[in-house]
ROTORPA-198421 format. One record per atom (N, C-alpha, C, O): residue number from 1; atom name; y, x, z. Coordinates in pm, whole numbers, padded with zeros to 5 digits. Example, Ala and Ser with C-alpha at 12.3 -4.5 7.8 and 13.67 -1.06 7.14 Angstrom:
BEGIN
1 N -00569 01319 00780
1 CA -00450 01230 00780
1 C -00330 01320 00780
1 O -00332 01424 00846
2 N -00225 01285 00708
2 CA -00106 01367 00714
2 C 00003 01290 00787
2 O 00114 01341 00804
This chain:
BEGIN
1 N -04774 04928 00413
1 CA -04748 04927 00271
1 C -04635 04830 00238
1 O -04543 04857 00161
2 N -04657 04685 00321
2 CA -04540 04641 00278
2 C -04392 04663 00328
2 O -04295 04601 00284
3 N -04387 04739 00405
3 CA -04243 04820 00493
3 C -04259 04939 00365
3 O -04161 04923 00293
4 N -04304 04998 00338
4 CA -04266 05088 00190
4 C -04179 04997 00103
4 O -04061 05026 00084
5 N -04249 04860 00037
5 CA -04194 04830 -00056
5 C -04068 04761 -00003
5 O -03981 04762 -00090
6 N -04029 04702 00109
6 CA -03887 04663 00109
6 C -03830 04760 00117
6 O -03755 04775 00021
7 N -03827 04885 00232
7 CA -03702 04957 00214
7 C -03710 05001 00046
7 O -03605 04975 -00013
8 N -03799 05053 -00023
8 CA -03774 05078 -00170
8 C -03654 04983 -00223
8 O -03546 05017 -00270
9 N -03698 04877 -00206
9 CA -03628 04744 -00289
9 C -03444 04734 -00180
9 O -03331 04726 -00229
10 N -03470 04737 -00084
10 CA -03363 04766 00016
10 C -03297 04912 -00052
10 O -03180 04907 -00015
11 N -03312 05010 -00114
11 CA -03263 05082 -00134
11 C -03210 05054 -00270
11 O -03089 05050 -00290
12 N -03317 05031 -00387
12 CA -03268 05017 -00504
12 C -03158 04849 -00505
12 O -03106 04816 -00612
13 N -03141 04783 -00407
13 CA -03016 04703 -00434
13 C -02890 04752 -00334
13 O -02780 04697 -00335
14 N -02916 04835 -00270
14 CA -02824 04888 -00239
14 C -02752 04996 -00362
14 O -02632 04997 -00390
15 N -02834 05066 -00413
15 CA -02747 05130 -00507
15 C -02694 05044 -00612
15 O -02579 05072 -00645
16 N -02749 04949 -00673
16 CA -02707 04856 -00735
16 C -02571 04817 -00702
16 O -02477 04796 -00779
17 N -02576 04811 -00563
17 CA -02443 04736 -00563
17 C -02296 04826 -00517
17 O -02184 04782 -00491
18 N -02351 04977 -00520
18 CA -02261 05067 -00497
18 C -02217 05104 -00653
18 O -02108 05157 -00671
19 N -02323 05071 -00788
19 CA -02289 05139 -00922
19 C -02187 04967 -00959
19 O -02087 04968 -01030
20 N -02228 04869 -00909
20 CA -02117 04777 -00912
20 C -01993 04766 -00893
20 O -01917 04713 -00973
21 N -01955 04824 -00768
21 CA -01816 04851 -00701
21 C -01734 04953 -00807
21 O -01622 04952 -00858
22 N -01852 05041 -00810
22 CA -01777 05177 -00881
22 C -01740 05097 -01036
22 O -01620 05096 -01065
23 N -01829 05038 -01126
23 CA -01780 04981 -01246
23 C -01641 04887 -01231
23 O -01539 04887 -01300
24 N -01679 04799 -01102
24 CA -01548 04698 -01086
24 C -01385 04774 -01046
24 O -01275 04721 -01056
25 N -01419 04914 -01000
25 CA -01320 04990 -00961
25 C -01248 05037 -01095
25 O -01132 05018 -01131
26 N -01323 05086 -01139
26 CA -01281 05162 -01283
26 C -01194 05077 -01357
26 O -01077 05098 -01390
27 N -01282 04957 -01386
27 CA -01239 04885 -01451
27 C -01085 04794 -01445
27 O -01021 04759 -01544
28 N -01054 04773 -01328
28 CA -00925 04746 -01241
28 C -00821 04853 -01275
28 O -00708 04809 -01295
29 N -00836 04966 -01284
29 CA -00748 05073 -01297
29 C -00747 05059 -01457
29 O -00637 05059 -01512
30 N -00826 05052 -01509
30 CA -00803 05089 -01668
30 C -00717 04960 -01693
30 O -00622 04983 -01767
31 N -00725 04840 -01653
31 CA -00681 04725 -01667
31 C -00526 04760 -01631
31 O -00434 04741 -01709
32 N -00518 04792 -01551
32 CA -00361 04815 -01460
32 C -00280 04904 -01517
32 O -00158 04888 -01527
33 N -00340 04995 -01555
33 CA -00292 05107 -01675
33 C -00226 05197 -01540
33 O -00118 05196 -01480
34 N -00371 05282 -01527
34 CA -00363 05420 -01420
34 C -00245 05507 -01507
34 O -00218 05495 -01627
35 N -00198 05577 -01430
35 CA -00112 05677 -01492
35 C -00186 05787 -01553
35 O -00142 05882 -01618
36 N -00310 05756 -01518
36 CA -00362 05876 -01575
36 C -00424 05835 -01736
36 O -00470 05910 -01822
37 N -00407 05712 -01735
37 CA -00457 05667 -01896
37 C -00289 05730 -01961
37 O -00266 05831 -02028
38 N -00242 05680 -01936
38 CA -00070 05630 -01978
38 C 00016 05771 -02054
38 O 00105 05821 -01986
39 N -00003 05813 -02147
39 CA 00035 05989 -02190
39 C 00224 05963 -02147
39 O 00300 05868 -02167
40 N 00242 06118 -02072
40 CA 00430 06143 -02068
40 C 00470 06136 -02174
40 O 00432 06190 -02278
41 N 00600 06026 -02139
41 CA 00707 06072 -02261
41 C 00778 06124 -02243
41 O 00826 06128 -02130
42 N 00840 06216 -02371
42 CA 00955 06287 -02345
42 C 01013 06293 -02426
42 O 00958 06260 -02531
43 N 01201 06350 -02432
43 CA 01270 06283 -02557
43 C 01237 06382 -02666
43 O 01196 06498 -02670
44 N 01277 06272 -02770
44 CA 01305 06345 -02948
44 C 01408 06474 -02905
44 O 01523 06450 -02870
45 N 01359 06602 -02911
45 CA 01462 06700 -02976
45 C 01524 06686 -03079
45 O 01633 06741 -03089
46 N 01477 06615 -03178
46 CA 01586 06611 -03306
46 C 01703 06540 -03217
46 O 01805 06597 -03179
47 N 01671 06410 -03192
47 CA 01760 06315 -03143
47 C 01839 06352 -03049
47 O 01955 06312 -03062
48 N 01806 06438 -02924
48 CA 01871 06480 -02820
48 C 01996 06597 -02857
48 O 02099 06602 -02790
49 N 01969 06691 -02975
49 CA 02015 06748 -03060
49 C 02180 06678 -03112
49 O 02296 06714 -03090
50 N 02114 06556 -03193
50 CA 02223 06557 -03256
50 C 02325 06428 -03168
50 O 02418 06376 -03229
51 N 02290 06381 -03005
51 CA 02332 06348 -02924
51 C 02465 06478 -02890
51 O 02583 06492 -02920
52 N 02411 06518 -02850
52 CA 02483 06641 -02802
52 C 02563 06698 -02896
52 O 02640 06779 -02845
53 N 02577 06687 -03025
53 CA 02652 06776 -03108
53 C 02811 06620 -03123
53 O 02926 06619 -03166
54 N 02735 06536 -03071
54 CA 02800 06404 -03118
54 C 02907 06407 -02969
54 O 03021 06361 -02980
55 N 02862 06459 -02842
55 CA 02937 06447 -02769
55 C 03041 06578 -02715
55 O 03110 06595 -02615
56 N 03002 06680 -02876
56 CA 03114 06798 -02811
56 C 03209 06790 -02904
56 O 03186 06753 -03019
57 N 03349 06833 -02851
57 CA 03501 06837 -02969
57 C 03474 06938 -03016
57 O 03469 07045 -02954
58 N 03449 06919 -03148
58 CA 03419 07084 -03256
58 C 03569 07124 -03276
58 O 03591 07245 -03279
59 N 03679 07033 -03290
59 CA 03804 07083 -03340
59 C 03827 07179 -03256
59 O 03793 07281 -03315
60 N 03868 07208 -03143
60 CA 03885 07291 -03045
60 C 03814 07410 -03017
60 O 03886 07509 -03005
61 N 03724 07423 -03006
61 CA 03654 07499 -02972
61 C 03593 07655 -03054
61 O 03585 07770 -03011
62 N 03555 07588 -03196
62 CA 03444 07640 -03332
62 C 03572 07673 -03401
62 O 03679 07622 -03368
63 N 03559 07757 -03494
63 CA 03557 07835 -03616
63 C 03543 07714 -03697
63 O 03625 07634 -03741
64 N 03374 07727 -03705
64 CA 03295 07640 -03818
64 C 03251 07570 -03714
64 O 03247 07601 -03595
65 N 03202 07429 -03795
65 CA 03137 07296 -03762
65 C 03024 07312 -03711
65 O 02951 07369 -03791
66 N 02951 07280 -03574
66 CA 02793 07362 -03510
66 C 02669 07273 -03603
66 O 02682 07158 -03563
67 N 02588 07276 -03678
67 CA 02482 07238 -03641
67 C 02380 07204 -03579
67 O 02385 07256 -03467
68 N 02241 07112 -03598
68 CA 02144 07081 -03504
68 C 02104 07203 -03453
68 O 02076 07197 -03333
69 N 02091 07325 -03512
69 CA 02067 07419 -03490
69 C 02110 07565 -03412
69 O 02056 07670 -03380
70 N 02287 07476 -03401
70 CA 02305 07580 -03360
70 C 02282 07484 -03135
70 O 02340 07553 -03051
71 N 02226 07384 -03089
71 CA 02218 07354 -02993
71 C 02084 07405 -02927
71 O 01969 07388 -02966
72 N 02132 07477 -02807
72 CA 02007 07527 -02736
72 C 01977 07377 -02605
72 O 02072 07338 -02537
73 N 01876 07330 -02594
73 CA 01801 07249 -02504
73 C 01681 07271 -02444
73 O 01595 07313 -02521
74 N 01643 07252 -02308
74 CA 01495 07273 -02247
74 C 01389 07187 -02405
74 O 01434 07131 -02505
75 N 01269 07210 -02372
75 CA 01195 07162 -02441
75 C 01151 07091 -02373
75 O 01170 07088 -02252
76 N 01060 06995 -02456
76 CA 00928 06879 -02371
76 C 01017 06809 -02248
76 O 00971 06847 -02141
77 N 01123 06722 -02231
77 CA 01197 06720 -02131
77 C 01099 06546 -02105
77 O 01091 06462 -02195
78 N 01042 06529 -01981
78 CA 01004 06397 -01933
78 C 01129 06309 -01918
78 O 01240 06357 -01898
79 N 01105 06180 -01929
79 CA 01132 06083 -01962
79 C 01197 05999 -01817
79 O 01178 05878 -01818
80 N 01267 06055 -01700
80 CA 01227 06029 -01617
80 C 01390 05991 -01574
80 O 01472 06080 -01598
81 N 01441 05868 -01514
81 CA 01555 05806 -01448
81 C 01595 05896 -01343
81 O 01518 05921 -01250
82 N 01767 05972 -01355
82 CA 01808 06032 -01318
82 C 01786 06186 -01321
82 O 01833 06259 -01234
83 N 01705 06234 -01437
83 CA 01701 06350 -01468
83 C 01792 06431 -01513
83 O 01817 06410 -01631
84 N 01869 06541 -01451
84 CA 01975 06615 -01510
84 C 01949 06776 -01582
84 O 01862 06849 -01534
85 N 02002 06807 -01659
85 CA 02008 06908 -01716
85 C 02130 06915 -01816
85 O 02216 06829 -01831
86 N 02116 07066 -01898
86 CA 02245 07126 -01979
86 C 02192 07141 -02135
86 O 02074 07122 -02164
87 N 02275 07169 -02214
87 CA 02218 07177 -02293
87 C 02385 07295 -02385
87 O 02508 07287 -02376
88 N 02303 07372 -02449
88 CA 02472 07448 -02462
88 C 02454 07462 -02636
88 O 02346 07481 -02692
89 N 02576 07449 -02698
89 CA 02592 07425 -02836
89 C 02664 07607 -02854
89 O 02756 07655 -02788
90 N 02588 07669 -02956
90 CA 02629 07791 -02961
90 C 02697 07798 -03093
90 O 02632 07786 -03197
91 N 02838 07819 -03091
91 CA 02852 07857 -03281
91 C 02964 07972 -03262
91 O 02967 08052 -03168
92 N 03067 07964 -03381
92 CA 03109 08077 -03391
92 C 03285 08033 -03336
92 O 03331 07920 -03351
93 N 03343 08122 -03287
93 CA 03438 08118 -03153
93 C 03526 08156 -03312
93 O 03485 08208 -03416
94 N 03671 08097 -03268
94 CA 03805 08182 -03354
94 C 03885 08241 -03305
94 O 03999 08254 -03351
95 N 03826 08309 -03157
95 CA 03967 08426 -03149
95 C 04015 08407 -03009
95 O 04026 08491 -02919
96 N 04041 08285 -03008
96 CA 04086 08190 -02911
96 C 04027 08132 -02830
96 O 04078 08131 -02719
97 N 03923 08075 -02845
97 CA 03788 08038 -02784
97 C 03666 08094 -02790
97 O 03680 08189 -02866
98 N 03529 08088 -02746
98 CA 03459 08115 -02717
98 C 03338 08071 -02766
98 O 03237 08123 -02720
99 N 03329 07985 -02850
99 CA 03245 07888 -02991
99 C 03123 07894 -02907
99 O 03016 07929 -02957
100 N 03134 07862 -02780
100 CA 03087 07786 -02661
100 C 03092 07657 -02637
100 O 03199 07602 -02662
101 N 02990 07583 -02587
101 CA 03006 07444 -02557
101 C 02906 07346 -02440
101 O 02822 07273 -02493
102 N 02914 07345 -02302
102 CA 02752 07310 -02215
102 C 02778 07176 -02229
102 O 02897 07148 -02245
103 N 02722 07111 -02227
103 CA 02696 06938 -02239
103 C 02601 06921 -02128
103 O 02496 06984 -02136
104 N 02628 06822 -01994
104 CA 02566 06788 -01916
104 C 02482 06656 -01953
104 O 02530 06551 -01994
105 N 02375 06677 -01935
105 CA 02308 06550 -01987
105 C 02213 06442 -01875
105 O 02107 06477 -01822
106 N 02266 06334 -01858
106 CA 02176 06266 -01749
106 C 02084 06186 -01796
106 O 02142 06125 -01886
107 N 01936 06134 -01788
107 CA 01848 06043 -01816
107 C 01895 05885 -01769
107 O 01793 05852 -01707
108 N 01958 05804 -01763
108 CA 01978 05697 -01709
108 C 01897 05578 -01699
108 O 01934 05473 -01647
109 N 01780 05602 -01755
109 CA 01667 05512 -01731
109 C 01539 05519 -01810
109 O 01541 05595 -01907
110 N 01452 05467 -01790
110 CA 01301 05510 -01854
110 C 01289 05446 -02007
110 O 01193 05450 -02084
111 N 01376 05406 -02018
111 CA 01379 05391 -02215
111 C 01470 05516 -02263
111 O 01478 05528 -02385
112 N 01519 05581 -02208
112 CA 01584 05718 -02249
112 C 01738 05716 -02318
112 O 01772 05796 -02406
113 N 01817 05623 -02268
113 CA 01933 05635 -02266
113 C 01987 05724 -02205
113 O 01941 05751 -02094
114 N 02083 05788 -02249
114 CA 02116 05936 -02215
114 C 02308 05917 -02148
114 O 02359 05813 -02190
115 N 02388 05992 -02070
115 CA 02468 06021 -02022
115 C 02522 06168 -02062
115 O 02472 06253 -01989
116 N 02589 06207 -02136
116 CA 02677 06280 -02225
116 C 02809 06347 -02166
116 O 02913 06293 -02205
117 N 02828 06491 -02052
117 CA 02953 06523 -02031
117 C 02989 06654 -02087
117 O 02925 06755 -02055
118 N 03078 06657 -02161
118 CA 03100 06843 -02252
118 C 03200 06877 -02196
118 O 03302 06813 -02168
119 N 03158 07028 -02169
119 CA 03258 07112 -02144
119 C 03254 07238 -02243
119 O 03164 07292 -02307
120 N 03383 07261 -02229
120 CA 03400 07384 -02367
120 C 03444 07516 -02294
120 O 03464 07619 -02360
């Protein structure tokens, strides 16, 4: 009877001290800030928008002056150092041109400073 009650007691501090580890584990990560607490960022479309309209020559290119609207960009773009992509400004061409415009855009670091090259 008394070999019953230690392993019992041998068992219930053993789990004890496995629901310990697991709390002290958790808790370390939430502290540290897991990536999995931490939500993606990704840039302002307004802002990335009127980046891009800021880094194409409208004189050349447009008819008329492009709007935020008239720029096509990926959506939801992460936030991430050395990320590349395009982004193309669509408006209306005079004859001569093509009221075309791709803007290469680089991420240059995790606060979201951006890198700006247009081609027409």
């Amino acid at each position: 009877m008394t070999d019953q009650r230690s392993f019992a007691r041998g068992v219930i501090a053993f789990s004890l001290a496995v629901i310990a580890c697991c709390v002290l584990t958790v808790t370390i990560m939430l502290l540290a800030g897991s990536p999995v607490v931490q939500p993606q960022r990704v840039l302002d479309q307004d802002a990335l928008a009127r980046a891009v309209l800021n880094a194409v020559d409208t004189d050349d290119a447009f008819a008329k002056t492009p709007t935020i609207d008239d720029v096509v960009c990926p959506a939801s773009i992460p936030v991430e150092a050395g990320r590349e992509f395009e982004c193309n400004v669509v408006g209306v061409g005079d004859g001569n041109s093509s009221g075309h415009a791709w803007v290469k855009v680089k991420i240059k670091d995790d606060q979201g400073k951006l890198s700006l090259d247009a081609t027409t």
